[in-house]
C-alpha positions in Angstrom: -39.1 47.9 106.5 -37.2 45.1 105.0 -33.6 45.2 103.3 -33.9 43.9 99.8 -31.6 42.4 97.5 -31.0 44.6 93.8 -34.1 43.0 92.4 -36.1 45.0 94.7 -34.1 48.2 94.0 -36.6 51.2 93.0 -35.0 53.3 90.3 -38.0 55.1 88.5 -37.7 58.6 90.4 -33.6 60.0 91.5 -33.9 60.2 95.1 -31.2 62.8 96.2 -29.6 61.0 98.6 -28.2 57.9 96.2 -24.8 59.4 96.1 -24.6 61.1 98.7 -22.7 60.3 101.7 -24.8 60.4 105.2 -23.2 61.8 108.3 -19.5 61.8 106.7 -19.3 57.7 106.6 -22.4 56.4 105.3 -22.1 56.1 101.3 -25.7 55.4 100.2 -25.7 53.3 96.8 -29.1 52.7 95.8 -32.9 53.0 97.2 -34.3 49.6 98.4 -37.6 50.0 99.5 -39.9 52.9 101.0 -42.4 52.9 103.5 -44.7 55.0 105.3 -41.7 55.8 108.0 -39.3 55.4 106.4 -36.9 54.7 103.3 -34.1 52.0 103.5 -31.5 52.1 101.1 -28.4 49.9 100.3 -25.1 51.7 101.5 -21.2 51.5 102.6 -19.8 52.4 105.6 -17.1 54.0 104.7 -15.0 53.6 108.0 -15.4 50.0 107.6 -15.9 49.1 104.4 -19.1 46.9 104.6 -22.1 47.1 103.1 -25.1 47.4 104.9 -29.0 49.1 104.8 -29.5 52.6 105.9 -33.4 53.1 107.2 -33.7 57.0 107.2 -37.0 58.2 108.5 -39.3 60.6 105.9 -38.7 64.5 107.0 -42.1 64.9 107.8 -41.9 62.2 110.8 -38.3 63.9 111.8 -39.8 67.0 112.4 -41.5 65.6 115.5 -39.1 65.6 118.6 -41.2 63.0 120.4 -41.5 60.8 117.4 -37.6 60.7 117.1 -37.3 60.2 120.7 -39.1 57.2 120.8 -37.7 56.2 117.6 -33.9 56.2 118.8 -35.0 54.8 122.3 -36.4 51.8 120.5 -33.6 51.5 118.4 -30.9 51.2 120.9 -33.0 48.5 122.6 -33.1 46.6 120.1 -29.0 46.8 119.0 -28.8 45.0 122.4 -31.0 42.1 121.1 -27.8 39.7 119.6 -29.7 37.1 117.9 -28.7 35.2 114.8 -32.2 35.4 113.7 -32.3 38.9 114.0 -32.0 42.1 111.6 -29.2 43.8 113.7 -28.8 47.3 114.2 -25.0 48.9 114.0 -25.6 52.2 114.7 -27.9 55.8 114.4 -27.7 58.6 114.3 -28.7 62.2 112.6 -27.3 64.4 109.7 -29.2 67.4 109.6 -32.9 67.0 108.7 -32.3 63.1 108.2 -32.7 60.6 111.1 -31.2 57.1 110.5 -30.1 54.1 111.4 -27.6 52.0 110.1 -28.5 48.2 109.9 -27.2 45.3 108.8 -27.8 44.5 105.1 -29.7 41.1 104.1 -28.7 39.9 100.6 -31.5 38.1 99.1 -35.7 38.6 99.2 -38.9 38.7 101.9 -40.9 36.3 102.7 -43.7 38.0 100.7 -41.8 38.0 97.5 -41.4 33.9 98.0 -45.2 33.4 98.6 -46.1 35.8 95.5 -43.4 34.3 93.4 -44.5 30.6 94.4 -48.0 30.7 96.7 -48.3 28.0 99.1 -45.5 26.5 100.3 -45.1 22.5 101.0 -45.1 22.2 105.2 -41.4 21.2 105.4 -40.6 24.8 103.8 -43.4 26.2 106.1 -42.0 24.7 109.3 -38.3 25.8 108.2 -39.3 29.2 107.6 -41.4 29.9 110.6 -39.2 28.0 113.5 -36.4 30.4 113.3 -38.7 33.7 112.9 -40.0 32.1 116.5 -36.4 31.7 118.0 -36.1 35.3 116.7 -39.4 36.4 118.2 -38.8 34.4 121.8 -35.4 36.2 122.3 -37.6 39.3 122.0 -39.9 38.5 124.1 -37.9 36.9 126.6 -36.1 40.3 126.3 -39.6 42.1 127.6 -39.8 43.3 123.3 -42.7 42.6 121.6 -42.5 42.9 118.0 -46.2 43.9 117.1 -45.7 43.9 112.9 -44.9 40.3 112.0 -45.9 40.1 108.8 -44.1 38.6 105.0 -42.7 41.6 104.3 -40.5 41.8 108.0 -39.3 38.1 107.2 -36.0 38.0 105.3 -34.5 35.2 103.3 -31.2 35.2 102.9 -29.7 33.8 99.2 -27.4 31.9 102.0 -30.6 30.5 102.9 -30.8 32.1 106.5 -33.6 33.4 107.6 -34.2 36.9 109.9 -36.9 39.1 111.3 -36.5 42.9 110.5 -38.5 46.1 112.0 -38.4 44.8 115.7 -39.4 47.3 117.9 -40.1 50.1 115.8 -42.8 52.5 115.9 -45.9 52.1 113.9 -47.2 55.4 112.2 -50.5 56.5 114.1 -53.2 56.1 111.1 -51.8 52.0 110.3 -54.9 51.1 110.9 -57.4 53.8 109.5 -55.2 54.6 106.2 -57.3 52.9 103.3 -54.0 52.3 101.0 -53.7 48.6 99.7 -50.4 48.2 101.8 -52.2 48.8 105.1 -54.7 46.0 103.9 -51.9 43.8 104.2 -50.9 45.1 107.8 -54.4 44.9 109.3 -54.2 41.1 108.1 -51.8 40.3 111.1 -53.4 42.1 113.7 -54.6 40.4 116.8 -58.3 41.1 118.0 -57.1 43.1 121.5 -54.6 45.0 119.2 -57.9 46.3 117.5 -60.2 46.6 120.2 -57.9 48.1 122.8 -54.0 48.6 121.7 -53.1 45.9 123.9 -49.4 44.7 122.4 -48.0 41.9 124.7 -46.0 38.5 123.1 -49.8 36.9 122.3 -50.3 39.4 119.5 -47.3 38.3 117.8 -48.1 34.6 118.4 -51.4 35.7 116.4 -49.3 37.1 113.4 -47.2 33.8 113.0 -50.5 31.8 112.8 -51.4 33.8 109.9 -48.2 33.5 108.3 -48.2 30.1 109.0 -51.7 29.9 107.2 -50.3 31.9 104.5 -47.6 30.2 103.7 -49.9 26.9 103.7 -51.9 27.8 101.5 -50.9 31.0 99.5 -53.6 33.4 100.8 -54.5 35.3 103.5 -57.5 33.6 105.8 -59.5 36.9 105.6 -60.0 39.9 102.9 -62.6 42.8 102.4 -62.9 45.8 100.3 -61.6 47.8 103.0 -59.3 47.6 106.2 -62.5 47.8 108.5 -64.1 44.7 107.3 -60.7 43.0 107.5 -60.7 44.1 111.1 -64.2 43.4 111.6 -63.1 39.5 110.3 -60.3 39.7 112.6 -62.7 40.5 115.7 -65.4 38.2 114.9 -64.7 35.2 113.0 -62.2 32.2 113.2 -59.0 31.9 111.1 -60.2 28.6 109.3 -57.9 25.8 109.4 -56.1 25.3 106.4 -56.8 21.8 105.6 -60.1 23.8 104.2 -58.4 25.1 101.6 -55.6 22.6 101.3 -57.2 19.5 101.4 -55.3 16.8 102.8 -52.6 18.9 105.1 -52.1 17.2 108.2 -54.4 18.2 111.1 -51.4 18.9 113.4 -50.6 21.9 111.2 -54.6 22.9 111.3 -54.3 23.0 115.2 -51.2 24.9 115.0 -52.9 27.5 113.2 -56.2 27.1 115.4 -54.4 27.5 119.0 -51.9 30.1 117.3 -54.9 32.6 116.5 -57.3 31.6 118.9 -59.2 35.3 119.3 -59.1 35.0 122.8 -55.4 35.7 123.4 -55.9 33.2 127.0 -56.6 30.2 125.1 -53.3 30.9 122.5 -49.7 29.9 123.5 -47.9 32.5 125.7 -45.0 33.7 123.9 -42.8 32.7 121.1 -40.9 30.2 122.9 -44.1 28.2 124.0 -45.5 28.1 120.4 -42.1 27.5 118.8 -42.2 24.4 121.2 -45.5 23.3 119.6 -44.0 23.5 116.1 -41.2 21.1 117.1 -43.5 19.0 118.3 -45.7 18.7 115.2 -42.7 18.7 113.0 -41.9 15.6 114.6 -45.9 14.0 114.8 -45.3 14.7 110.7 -44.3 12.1 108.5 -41.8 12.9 105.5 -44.8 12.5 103.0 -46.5 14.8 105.2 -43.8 17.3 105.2 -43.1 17.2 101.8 -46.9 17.3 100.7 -46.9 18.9 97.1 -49.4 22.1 97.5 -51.8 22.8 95.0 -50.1 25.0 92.5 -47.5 22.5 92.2 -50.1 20.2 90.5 -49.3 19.5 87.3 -50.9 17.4 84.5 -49.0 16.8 81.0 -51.8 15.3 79.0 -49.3 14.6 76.4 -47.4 12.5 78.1 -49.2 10.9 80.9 -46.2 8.8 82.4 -44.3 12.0 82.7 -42.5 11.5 86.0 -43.4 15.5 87.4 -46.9 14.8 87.1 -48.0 14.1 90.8 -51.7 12.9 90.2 -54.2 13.8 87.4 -55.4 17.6 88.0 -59.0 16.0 88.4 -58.6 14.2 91.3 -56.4 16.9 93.1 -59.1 17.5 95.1 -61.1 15.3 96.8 -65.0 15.1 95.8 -67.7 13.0 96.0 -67.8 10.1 93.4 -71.1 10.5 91.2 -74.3 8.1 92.6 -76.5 8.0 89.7 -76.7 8.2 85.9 -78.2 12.1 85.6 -74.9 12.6 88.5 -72.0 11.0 86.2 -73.2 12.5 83.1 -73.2 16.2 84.7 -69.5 15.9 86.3 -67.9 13.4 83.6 -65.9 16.1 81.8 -64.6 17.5 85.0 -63.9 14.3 87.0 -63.6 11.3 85.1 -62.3 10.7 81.5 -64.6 9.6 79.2 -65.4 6.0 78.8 -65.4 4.4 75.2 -68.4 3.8 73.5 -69.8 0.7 73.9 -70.6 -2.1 70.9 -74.3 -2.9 70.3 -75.7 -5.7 72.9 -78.0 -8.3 71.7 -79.9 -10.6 74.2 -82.7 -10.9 76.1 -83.6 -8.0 78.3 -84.6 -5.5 75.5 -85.1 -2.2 77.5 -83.4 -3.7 80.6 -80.6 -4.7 78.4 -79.8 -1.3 77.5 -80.1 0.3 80.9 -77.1 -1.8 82.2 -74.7 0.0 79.9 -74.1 3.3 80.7 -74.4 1.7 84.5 -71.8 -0.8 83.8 -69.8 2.1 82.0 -69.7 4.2 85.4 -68.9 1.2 87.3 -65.7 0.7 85.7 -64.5 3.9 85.5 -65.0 4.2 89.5 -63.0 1.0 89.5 -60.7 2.4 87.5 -60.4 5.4 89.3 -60.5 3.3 92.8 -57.5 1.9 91.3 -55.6 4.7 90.7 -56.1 6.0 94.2 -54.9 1.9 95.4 -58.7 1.3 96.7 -60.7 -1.8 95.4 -63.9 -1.3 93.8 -65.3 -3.5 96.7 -64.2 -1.5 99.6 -65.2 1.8 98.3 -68.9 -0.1 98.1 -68.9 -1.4 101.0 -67.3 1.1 103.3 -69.4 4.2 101.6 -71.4 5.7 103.4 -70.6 4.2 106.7 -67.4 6.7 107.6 -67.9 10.3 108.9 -64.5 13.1 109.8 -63.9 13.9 113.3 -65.2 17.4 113.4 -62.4 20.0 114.8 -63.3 20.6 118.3 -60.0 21.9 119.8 -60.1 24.9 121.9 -64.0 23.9 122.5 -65.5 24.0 125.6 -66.5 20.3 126.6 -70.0 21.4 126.4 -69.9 22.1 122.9 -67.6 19.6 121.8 -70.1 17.3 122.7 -73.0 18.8 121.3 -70.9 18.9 118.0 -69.4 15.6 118.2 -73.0 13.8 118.9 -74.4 16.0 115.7 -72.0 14.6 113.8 -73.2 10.9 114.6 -70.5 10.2 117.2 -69.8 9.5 121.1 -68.6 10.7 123.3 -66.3 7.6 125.2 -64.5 9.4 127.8 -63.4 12.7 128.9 -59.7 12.7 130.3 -58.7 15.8 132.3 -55.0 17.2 131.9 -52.9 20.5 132.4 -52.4 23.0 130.1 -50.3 26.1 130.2 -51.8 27.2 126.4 -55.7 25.9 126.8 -58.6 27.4 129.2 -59.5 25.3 131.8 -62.9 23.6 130.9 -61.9 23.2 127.1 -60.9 20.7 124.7 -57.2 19.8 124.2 -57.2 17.0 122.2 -59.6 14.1 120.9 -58.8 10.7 120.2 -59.3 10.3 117.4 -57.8 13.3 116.3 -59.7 16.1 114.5 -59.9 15.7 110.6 -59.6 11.2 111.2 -61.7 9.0 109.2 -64.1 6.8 111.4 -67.0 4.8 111.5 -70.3 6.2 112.3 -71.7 6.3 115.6 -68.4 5.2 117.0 -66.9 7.3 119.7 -64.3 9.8 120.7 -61.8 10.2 123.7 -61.4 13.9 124.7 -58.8 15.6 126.6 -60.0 18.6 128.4 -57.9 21.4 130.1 -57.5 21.7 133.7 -55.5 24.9 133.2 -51.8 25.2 134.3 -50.6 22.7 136.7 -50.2 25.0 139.8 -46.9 23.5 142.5 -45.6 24.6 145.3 -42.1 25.0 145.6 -41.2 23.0 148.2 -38.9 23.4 151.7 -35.7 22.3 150.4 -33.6 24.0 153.0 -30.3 21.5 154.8 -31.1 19.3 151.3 -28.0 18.6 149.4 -28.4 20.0 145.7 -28.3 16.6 144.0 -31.6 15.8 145.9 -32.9 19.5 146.0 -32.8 18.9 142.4 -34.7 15.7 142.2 -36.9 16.5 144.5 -38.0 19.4 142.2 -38.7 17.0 139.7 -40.6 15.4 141.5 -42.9 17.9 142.1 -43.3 18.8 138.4 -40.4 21.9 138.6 -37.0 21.8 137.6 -33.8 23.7 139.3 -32.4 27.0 137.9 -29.5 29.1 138.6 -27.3 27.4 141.5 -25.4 30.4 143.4 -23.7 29.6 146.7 -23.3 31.9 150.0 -22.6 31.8 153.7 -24.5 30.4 156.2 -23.5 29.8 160.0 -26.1 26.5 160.1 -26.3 25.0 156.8 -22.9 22.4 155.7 -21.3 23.3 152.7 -23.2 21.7 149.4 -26.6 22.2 150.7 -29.3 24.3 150.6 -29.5 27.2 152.3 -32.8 29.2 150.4 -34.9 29.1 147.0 -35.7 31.5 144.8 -38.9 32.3 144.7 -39.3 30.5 148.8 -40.8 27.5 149.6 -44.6 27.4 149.8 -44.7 29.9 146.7 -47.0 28.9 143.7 -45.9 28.5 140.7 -46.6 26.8 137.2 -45.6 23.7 136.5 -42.2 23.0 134.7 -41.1 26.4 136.3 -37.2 27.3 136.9 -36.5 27.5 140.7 -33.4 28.9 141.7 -31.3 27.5 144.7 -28.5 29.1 146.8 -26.2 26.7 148.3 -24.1 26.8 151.1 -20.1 27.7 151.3 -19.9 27.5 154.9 -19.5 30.0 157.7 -17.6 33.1 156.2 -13.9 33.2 156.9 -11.9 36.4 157.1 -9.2 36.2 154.4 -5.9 37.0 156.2 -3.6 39.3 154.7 -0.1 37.2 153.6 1.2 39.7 150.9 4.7 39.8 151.1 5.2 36.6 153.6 7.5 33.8 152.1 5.5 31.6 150.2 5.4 28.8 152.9 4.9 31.0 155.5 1.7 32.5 153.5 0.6 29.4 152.8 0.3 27.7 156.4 -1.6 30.8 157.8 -4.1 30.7 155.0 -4.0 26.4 155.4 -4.9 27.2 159.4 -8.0 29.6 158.7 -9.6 26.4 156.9 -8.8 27.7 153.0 -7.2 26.2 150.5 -4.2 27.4 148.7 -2.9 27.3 145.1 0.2 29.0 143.4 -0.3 30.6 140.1 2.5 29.4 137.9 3.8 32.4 136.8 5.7 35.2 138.7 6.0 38.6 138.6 8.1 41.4 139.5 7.2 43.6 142.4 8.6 45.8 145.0 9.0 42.2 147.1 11.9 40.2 147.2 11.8 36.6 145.8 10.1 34.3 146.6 7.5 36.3 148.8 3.8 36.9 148.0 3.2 39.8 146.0 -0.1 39.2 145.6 -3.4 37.2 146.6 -6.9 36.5 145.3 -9.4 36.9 147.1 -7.9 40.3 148.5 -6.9 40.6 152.3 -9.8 41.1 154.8 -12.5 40.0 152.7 -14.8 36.8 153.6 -14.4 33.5 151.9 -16.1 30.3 152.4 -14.4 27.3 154.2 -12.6 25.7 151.8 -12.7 28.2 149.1 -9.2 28.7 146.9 -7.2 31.3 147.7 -4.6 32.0 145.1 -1.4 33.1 145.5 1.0 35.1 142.9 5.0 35.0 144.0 7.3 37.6 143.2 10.4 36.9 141.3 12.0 40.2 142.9 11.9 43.8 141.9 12.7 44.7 138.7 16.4 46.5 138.9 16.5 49.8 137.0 19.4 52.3 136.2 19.3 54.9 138.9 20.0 58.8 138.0 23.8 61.0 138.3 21.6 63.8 140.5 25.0 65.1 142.5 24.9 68.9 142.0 21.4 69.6 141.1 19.6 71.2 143.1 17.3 69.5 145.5 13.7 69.7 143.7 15.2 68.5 140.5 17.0 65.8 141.5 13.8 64.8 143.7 11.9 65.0 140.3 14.2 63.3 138.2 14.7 60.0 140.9 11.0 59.9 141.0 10.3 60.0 137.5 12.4 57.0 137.5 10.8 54.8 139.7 12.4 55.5 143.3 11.6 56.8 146.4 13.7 60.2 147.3 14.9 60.9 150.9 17.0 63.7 152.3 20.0 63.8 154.3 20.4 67.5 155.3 22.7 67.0 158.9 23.7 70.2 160.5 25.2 72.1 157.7 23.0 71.1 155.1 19.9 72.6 156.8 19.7 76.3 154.3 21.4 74.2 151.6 20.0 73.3 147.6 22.5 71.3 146.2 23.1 67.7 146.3 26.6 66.5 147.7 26.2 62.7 147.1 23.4 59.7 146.7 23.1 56.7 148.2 23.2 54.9 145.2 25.7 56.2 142.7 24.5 57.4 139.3 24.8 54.3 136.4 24.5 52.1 139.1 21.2 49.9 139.2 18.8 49.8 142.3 15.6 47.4 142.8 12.3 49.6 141.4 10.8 51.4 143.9 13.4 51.1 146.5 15.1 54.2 148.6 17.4 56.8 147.4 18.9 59.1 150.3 20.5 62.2 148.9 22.7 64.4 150.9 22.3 68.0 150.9 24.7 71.2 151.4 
């Protein structure tokens, strides 16, 4: 359930809690939206004056303790998911029969109002929408949290323009999929094939969601409807999610196979997690030119037929979409009104030909409004003649296996040139990659096609990198197709300081290509720290100097029980173990601080005890012969009003 802005505000029935205030902080303003879990309404926290949206779960789904469990479990998981893409929770809690949590409050609209407000969306505004939903969603899964709703109504669009994903992490009601309302059709539309056949819920389902929003938002529908939820899910189970270009004629083919490998059914052949397919968008974005990103979608068509140089109009509403150019006489006159405008009448002719004569008119007639319209699109008249008929598409044969990308390729007239094998961490091995040319390219018939065909992830070992130094552990990696993680050094009795003492995970391990391997380094045989608190500096700073460490003063002192100038105290602490070479660092003390010491002479002995100690000294008697059945204090060391070093001695004597 998504915060709204006001717009989105329901205020036909008074729900009793607008007014109210929810667990003796939360203020709730208005009702936003309600769900079947829950309703989410705009609030104030009234501890810290901000505004913010306040989810509180219907009463019937509070009433069950497991439900609530899970529903608070969830919830504090993801408050520890900090993303600035992410709907963040503050807080939750319970007030009675109400269960809530406190979240923070999105001013401006979903991602469904947008596409019912404006339908498809040009690619640019696509791309812009859907890469930070995927930083959003690879945090989560990165995080081990698997969203398992993405849908229009989770995306968020702030009026700041930012964009966030809401609901992560929540629990789905039981009947989602079997209830038969209109808003379930739109959930079952984002469902991933194992979701429906067996509840499986891993990142690869919500990579399957974001290929349907991305399809969406491309082309202002959903890629498959039916009267009820089952035959969406039926749709979902056994047919493709058609490439958008089908409905959008014209979209670049990179976005098509985003959208293809994105909701590939099998959830093998689709890109990991979020992070992998957010890496395909980037790289698309870039393959994109600026009139491909900015590509006007169809609804933005417009025609002013009273003014046809007006400068919004992109192209004339009849050639918006592509078809094919009429071939005969009985052809132009049945798609004239729709495609072409209507030529002028012709004058009379008058020559020889009679008949024949009068046959070449309506012919000629055609002719020049093809030119015409040739022109328009900047084609000559000659090269649509000549080159008709003698181009085909490359047919979409991504995620194919080579077997049938073949078999489809040859039916369409082509060849097959070559077939190049590469790695693939997203495609099965044994199917198609890429083609060259690429899917949706206009060439010449019977010419031929490069294809690129997956040999599966590129499988390395991690390499024996023990004694190397970590400039050339790390190159070495790279070598081998793996780069170097985390660096962390420890002790070893045989390996120098600066070289490698281990890997993480150890050498001769497989693991995928491009793969983070982490190294440990060596610091050197340990060294027993030695213990130079309260030494003179120079003193402290040979000994430490001789056990092969390096020193270094912090620059300010402190007070301590220590008299200046000695070391009052070091990091690391005494008796520990340190590397050769490591930094010890030292802290000199600037002397006790001097405090005023207590008149105790003639209390008795336990309160004067208390009363020096409370004070910051140590208390010592003096009792002698006579003073050995005696409670009252005859003198102190240190007279009363007098000062004394904190912590330092006071002797009382007793009689």
């Amino acid at each position: 359930m998504a915060a709204r802005t006001l717009t989105c505000v329901d205020t036909t029935l008074q729900d009793p809690l607008v007014g109210h205030v929810l667990d003796g902080r939360y203020r709730v303003d208005a009702r936003i939206a309600v769900g079947g879990m829950a309703t989410v309404y705009r609030a104030v926290d009234t501890r810290l004056d901000r505004v913010l949206a306040l989810k509180v779960m219907h009463p019937t789904l509070a009433a069950d303790a497991t439900f609530v469990d899970r529903f608070i479990r969830e919830a504090k998981s993801v408050a520890r998911l900090a993303h600035p893409n992410v709907v963040q929770v503050f807080d939750q809690g319970t007030d009675g029969s109400f269960v809530y949590l406190a979240m923070e409050y999105v001013a401006g609209c979903t991602l469904r109002d947008v596409l019912r407000e404006r339908g498809a969306l040009q690619p640019r505004a696509a791309l812009d929408v859907l890469e930070p939903v995927l930083a959003a969603l690879g945090a989560a899964h990165r995080a081990g949290f698997v969203h398992r709703d993405m849908k229009p109504e989770n995306v968020l669009i702030g009026d700041d323009g930012r964009v966030k994903v809401a609901d992560f992490g929540l629990v789905r009601a039981v009947d989602t999929v079997t209830s038969t309302t209109g808003a379930v059709l739109g959930t079952v539309s984002y469902l991933a094939p194992e979701q429906i056949e067996n509840g499986t819920a891993d990142p690869r389902v919500d990579v399957y969601a974001c290929g349907i929003l991305l399809f969406e938002m491309l082309t202002g529908d959903r890629p498959h409807y039916g009267d009820s939820p089952a035959t969406v899910l039926y749709k979902h189970l056994h047919e493709d999610v058609p490439q958008p270009s089908a409905s959008v004629p014209g979209l670049a083919h990179e976005l098509d196979e985003l959208v293809t490998t994105a909701t590939a059914r099998n959830p093998d052949l689709r890109p990991y997690d979020a992070v992998a397919l957010l890496s395909q968008v980037l790289d698309a974005r870039n393959a994109l030119s600026a009139d491909q990103l900015d590509a006007v979608p169809p609804q933005a068509v417009t025609t002013d037929h009273q003014n046809a140089d007006d400068r919004t109009s992109v192209i004339p509403l009849s050639l918006s979409v592509q078809r094919p150019l009429p071939v005969n006489d009985d052809d132009a006159e049945l798609h004239r009104t729709s495609y072409l405008p209507s030529p002028p009448p012709e004058p009379p002719r008058r020559g020889r030909g009679g008949r024949g004569g009068r046959s070449m008119a309506p012919r000629r007639g055609l002719l020049a409004i093809v030119a015409a319209v040739l022109l328009a699109l900047g084609l000559g008249a000659g090269v649509w003649y000549i080159n008709s008929g003698q181009f085909t598409t490359v047919p979409g044969v991504l995620s194919k296996t080579e077997a049938q990308a073949k078999k489809q390729l040859t039916n369409a007239g082509l060849d097959v040139k070559d077939v190049k094998r590469s790695f693939s961490d997203t495609v099965k091995p044994g199917r198609v990659i890429s083609s060259d040319p690429k899917p949706g390219a206009r060439i010449r018939d019977n010419d031929s096609v490069t294809l690129t065909v997956s040999k599966g992830p590129e499988i390395v070992r991690v390499p024996d990198l023990e004694g190397y130094s970590l400039a050339k552990a790390k190159q070495r990696l790279k070598n081998e197709g793996l780069v170097a993680g985390m660096v962390t050094k420890g002790f070893s009795e045989d390996v120098p300081v600066g070289f490698v003492i281990r890997t993480e995970p150890g050498a001769g391990t497989e693991r995928r290509g491009g793969s983070a391997i982490a190294l440990t380094v060596s610091k050197g045989s340990p060294v027993d720290v030695p213990d130079v608190v309260g030494d003179d500096l120079e003193d402290a700073r040979q000994e430490l100097e001789d056990a092969g460490l390096t020193v270094e003063v912090a620059s300010e002192q402190v007070t301590s029980e220590y008299e200046a100038g000695q070391v009052a105290k070091q990091s690391p602490d005494p008796d520990t173990k340190a590397g050769g070479g490591d930094t010890v660092t030292l802290t000199v003390s600037k002397g006790p601080e001097m405090i005023e010491v207590p008149d105790v002479v003639g209390d008795s002995v336990d309160d004067a005890k208390q009363e020096l100690e409370a004070a910051g000294f140590k208390v010592e008697e003096d009792r002698g012969l006579l003073g050995l059945f005696g409670d009252t204090v005859k003198s102190q060391s240190v007279d009363g009003g007098d000062t004394a070093p904190e912590g330092s001695t006071i002797t009382i004597e007793i009689r």
